[in-house]
N, C-alpha and C positions, 0 to 999 in steps of 0.2 A: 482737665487732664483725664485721661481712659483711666479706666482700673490695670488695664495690661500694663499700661508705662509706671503704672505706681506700683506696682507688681514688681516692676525691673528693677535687677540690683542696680542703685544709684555709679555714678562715675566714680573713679577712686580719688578718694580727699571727700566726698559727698557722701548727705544723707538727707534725708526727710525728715521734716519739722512736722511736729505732733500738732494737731486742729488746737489740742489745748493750751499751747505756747501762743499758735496765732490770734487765739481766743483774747488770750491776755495782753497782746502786745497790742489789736483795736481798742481794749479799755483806755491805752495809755494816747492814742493819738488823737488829737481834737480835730486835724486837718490831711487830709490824704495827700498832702505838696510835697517835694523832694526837701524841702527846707524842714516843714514841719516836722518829716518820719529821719533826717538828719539830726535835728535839734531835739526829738523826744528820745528815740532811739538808734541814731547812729547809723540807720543806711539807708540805700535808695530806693529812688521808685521802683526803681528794676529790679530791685531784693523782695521790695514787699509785695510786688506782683507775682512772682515766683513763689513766694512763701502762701500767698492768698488759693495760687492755683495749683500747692501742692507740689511744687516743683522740686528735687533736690538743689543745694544748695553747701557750699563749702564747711565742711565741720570746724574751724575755727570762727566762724561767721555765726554757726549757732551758739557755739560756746560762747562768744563775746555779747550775742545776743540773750541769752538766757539769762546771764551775769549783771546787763543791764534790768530787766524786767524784773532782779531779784530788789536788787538797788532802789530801783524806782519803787517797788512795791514795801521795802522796810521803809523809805523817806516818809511812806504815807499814815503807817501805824501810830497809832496815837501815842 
């Protein structure tokens, strides 16, 4: 994605997901298959491609996303 179109204000209902959410959300996926990033984190390939290349993406989709990465990351705490 250009810097101009990450510049543009996102579509209305969207925003941009921070590199350090995407960050966290690769520690979580052992397999890049629509099944895998379903069954670790709840969407699709077409999500995690968009979120990899910076794309915006529907604010309840990151909230539900965040929500799970919080999830999956207390499960792990000793």
């Amino acid at each position: 994605m250009t810097q101009e179109k990450r510049d543009a204000m996102p579509p209305k209902g969207c925003d941009y997901f921070g590199k350090e959410i995407v960050d966290r959300m690769i520690h979580h996926v052992d397999k890049r298959t629509d099944s895998s990033l379903t069954h670790h984190l709840g969407i699709s390939y077409n999500t995690w491609r968009k979120l990899l290349n910076g794309e915006p993406v529907r604010i309840s989709l990151a909230n539900r996303l965040k929500a799970r990465l919080d999830l999956l990351e207390q499960r792990q705490r000793p």
